[in-house]
C-alpha positions in Angstrom: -12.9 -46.3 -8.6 -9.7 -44.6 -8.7 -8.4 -43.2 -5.1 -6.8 -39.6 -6.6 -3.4 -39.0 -5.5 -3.3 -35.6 -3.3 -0.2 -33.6 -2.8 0.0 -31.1 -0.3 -1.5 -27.8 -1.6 1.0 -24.5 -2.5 0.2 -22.0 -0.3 1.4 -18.1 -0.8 2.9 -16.3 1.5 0.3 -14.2 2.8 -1.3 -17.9 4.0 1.8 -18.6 5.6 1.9 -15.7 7.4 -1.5 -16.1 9.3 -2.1 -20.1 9.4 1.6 -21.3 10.3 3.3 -21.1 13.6 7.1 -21.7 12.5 6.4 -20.1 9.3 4.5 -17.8 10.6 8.0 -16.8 12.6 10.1 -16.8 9.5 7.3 -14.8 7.2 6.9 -12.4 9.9 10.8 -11.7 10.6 12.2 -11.7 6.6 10.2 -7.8 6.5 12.2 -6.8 9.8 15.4 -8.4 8.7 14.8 -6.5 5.4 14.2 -3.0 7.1 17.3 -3.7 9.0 19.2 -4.3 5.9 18.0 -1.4 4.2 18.3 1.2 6.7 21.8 -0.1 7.1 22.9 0.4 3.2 20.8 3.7 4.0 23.3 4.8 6.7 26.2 3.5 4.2 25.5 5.9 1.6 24.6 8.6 3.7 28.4 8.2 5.3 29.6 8.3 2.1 27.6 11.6 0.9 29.1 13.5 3.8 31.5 16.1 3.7 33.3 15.3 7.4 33.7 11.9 6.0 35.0 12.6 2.9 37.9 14.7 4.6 38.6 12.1 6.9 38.8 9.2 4.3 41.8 11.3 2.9 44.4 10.2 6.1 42.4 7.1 6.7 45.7 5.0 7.3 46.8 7.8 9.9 43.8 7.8 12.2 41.8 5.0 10.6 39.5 6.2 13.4 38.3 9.6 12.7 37.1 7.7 9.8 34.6 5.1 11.2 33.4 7.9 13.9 32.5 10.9 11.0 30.7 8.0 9.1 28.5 6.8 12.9 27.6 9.9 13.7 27.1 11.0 10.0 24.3 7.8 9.6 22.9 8.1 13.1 22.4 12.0 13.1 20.3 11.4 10.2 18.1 8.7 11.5 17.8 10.9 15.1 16.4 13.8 13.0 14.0 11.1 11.1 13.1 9.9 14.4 12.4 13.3 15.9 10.4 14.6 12.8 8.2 10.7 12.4 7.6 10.3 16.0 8.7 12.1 18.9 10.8 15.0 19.6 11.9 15.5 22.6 13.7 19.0 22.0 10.6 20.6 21.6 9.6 23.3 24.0 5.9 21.9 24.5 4.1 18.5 24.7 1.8 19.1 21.8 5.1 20.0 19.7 6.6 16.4 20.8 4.0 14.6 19.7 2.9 16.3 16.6 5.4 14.5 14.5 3.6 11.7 15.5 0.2 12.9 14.1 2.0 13.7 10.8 3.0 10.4 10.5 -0.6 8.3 11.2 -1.7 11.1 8.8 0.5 10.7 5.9 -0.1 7.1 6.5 -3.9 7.1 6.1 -4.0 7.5 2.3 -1.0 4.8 2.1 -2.6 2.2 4.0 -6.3 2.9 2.4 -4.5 2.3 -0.5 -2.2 -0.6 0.1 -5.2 -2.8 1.6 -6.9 -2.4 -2.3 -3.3 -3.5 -3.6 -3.0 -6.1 -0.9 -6.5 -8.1 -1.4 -5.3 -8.1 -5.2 -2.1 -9.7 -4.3 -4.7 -12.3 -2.1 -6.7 -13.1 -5.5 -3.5 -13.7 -7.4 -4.2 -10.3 -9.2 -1.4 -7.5 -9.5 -3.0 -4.5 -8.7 -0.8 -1.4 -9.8 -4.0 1.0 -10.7 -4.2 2.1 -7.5 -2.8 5.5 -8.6 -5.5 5.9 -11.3 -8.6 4.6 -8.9 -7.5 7.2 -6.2 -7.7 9.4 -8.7 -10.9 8.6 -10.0 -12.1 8.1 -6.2 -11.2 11.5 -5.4 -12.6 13.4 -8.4 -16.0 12.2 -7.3 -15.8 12.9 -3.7 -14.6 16.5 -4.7 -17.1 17.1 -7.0 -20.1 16.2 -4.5 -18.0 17.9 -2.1 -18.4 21.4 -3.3 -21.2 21.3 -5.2 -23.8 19.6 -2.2 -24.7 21.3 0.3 -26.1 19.2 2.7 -25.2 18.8 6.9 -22.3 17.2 8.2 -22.9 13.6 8.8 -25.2 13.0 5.5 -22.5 15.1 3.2 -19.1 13.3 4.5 -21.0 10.1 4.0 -22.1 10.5 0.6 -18.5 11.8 -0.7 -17.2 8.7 1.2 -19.7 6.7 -0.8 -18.7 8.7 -3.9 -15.4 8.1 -3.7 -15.6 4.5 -2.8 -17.7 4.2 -5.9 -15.5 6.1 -8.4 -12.6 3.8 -7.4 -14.6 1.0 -7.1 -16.1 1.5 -11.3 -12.3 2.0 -12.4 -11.3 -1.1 -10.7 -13.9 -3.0 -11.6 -13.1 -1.9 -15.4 -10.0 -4.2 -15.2 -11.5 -7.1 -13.2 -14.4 -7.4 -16.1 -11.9 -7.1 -19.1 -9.8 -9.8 -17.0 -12.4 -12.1 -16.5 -13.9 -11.2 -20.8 -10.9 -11.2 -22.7 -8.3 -12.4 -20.7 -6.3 -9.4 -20.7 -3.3 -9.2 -18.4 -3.9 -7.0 -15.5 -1.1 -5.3 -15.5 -1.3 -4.0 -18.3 -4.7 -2.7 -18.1 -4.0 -0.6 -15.0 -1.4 1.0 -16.4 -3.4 1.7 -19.5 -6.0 3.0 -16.5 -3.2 5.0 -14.4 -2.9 6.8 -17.6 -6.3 7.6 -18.5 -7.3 8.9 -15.0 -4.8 11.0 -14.7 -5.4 13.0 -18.2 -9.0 12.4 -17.2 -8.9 14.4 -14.1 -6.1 17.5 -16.0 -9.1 17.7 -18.6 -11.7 18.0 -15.9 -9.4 20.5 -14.2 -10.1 22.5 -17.0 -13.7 22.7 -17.2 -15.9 25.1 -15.5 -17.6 22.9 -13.5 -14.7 22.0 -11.6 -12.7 24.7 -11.8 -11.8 27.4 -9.2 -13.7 30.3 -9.7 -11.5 33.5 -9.7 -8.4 31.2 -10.4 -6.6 30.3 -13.5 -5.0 27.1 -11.5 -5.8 23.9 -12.4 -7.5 23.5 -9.4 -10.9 22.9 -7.9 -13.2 24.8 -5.6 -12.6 23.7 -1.8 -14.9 21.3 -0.4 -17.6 22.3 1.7 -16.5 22.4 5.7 -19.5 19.6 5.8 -17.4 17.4 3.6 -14.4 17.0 5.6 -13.0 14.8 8.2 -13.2 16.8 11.6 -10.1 16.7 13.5 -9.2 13.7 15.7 -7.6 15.9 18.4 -8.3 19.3 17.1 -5.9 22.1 16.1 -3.0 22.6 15.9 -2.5 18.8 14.4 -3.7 17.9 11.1 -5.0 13.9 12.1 -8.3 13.7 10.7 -11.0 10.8 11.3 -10.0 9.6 7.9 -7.3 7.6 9.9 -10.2 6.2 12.2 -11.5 4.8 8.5 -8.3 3.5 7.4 -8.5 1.2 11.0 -11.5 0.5 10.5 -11.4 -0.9 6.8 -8.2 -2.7 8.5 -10.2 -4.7 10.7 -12.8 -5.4 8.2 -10.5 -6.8 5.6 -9.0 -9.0 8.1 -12.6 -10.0 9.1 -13.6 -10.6 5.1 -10.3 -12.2 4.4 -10.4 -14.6 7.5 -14.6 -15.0 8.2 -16.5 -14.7 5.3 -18.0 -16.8 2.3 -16.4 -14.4 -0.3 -13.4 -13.8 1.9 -11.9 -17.7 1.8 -13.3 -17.7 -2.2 -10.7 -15.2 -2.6 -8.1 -16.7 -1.0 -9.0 -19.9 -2.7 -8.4 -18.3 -5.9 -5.5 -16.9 -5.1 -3.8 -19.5 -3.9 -5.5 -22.7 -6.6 -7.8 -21.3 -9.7 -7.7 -24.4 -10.7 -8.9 -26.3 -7.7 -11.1 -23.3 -7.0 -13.0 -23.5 -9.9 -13.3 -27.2 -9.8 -14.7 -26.8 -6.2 -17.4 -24.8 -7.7 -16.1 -21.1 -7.3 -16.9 -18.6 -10.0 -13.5 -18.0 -10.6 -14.3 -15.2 -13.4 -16.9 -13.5 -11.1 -14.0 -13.5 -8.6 -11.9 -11.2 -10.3 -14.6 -8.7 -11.2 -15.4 -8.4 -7.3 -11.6 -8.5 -5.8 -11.0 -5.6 -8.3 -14.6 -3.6 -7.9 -12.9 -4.1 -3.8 -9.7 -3.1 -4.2 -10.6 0.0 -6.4 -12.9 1.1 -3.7 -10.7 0.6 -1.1 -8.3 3.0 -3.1 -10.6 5.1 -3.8 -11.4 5.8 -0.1 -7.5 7.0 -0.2 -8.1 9.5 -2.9 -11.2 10.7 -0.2 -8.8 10.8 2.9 -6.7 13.3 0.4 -9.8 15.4 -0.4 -11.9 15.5 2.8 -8.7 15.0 4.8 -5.3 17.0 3.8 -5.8 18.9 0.5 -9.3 20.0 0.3 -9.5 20.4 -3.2 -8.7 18.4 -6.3 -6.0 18.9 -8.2 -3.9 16.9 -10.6 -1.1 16.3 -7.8 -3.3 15.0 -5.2 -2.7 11.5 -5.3 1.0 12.2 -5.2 3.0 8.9 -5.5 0.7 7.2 -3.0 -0.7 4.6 -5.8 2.8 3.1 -6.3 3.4 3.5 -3.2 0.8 1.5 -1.8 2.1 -1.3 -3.9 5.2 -1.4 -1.7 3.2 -1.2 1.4 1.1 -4.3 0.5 4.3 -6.1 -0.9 6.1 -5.5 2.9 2.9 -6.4 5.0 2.7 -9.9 3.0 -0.8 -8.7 1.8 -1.8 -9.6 4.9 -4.2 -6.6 6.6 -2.6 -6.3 9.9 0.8 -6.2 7.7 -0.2 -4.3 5.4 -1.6 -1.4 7.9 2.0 -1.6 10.2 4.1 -1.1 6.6 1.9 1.9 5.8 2.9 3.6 8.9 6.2 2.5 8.4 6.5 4.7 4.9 4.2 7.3 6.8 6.7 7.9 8.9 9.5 7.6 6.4 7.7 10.6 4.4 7.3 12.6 7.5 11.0 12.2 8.8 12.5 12.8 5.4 11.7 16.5 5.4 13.0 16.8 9.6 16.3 15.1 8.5 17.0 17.2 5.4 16.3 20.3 7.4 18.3 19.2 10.7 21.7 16.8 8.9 21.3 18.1 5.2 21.2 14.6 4.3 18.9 14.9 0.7 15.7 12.9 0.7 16.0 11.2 -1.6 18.0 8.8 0.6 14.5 7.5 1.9 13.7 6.6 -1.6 16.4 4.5 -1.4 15.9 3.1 1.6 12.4 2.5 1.0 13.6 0.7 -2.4 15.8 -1.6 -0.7 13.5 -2.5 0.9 11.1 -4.1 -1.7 14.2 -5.6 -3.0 15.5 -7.3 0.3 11.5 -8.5 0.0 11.6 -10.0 -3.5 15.2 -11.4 -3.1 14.3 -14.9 -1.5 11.9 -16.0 -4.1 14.4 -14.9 -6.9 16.8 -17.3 -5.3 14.4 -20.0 -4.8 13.5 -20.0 -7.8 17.2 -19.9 -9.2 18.2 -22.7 -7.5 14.7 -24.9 -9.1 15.9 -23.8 -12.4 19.4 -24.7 -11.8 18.6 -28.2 -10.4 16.1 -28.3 -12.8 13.4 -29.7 -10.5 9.5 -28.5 -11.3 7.2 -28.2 -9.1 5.0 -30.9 -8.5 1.8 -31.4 -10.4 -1.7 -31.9 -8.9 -2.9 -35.6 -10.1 -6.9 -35.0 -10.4 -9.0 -37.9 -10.9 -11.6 -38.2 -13.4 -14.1 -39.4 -10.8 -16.0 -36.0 -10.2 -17.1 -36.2 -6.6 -13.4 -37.5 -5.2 -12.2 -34.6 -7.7 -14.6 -31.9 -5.9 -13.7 -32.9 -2.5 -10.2 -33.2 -3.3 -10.3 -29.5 -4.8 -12.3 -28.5 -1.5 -9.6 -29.3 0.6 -6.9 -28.1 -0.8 -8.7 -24.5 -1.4 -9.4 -24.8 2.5 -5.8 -25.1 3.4 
């Protein structure tokens, strides 16, 4: 009998980042490094967009120093104003006005980091998840419509929209994961194929009576029922709903799935060895339809923190660019939950800010897009040069020798999927 030759198992990064202690270091500083980075180039173009520093660039060699002062306090007044309108502001004239721009931020954030966790867990099965705009969507079109058209109490309603939404995100999800696992069809290209559909799904629905506003010629629905809304986390004046209390709590359950349950390492072991996962017994096929039935209802819970949380009503804007956005979120936290949920109020409170920093500096917002896209590309530069140099040196990764001896072969696969 043949003793197979084992190598040491490829793990991704999301592994890295909760199983290694050095690497867990490195993993866990390259997204701070990148904000740093980012926000840096931010403050760069925002110096060179202002008007003060424009002027004073003209006698530069002069009083090279009126210069490099106009572009600090150009960059720095902008990020102050960000600050005061993402988390605290202490001009205000009353406590509950300092700390609302806090609230704004955990409740933007809720419908980014619902969303981001479905993206993430994709990322964890070695699936690229960029539906999520379609399966909120879809998830909220079915928590509005039982919204306003039950009439049942308060605990019982917001339940069953939750469970409708969950479900309507789930179905469009699990649309891809079963075509993957059928035909073989890419992903990718099926959720964008989806994205599309839900969207002129939901405008047509918009138009029927059933779901349209009565009275109105908007494309809009009726409001949900009071008994199909979050209540409010600490009451009026701030919007923060207990759909943020759901977005922590499917946080900690991910990371409980993902780390401590049967399915949970089956997904990693996909993600990280199909091969060896399949080999060890794992329904590989099956795999996909579940990660993707999960991360469409985990999106879909999103498009019911929109409904029964911030809007109220359907409409055809009510995702907003949360789906593609969430993709960025999982893609900062490493697809890791705990990362995941931190970069989600990280773009919270970019949204939030933007608006306080246009009103207070001028600065446009669209400067947070920027910053927000330098970021994922600070992210993805590492592996681009890693895998630069390979193809320059023209080394190949090493290849798994299996042996032919099926029980050694099992084993083998066994370990490596429990790396």
């Amino acid at each position: 009998m043949t003793t197979p030759t084992t190598n040491t198992p490829t793990v991704n990064a999301a592994e890295d980042l909760e199983t290694s202690g050095p690497k867990w270091i490195g993993s866990a500083l390259q997204p701070v490094l990148a904000i740093i980075a980012a926000l840096f180039l931010g403050g760069v173009l925002i110096a060179a967009t202002d008007d003060r520093v424009i002027r004073s660039a003209s006698y530069f060699f002069s009083r090279p120093t009126d210069l490099l002062s106009a572009a600090w306090n150009a960059a720095s007044s902008a990020y102050q104003a960000m600050f005061y309108g993402a988390v605290f502001n202490p001009n205000a004239d009353t406590f509950t006005r300092q700390i609302y721009p806090l609230t704004e931020t955990l409740t933007v954030a809720t419908p980014l980091i619902l969303a981001g966790l479905g993206v993430a867990i994709a990322f964890r099965a070695g699936l690229f998840n960029i539906g999520a705009q379609g399966q909120i969507l879809i998830g909220a079109a079915m928590a509005a419509y039982v919204g306003f058209t039950w009439s049942l109490p308060l605990p019982i309603h917001l339940l069953l929209v939750i469970l409708a939404g969950a479900i309507g995100g789930g179905i469009w999800g699990g649309i891809v994961g079963l075509l993957k696992a059928r035909t073989g069809a890419h992903e990718v290209i099926l959720t964008i194929m989806l994205n599309y559909i839900a969207a002129n799904l939901v405008a047509y629905l918009l138009t029927r009576p059933d779901f349209l506003r009565e009275g109105s010629t908007n494309p809009v629905s009726p409001p949900v029922a009071d008994s199909a809304q979050f209540p409010l986390l600490l009451g009026a004046p701030f919007r923060l709903h207990w759909g943020f209390v759901l977005a922590v709590a499917a946080t900690v359950f991910m990371w409980w799935m993902l780390n401590r349950s049967t399915i949970g390492f089956e997904i990693r072991a996909v993600g990280s060895n199909p091969r060896a996962a399949r080999t060890a017994g794992i329904n590989v096929t099956k795999g996909f339809v579940v990660v993707m039935v999960m991360a469409g209802a985990l999106a879909g819970l999103a498009g019911v923190a929109q409904i029964s949380g911030t809007e109220g009503s359907l409409s055809a804007g009510v995702a907003a660019s949360f789906g593609f956005d969430a993709i960025t979120v999982a893609l900062l936290g490493r697809s890791t939950p705990l990362g995941t949920f931190l970069a989600g109020l990280l773009y919270g409170g970019f949204r939030a800010g933007a608006v306080t920093m246009q009103t207070m500096t001028g600065t446009n917002v669209d400067i947070v897009l920027v910053v927000q896209s330098l970021i994922v590309l600070f992210i993805a530069l590492p592996p681009l040069f890693s895998a630069a140099r390979r193809k320059k040196s023209g080394s190949k990764p090493a290849k798994k020798n299996i042996s032919t001896d099926k029980p050694a072969q099992k084993a083998t696969a066994v370990k490596e999927a429990q790396a």
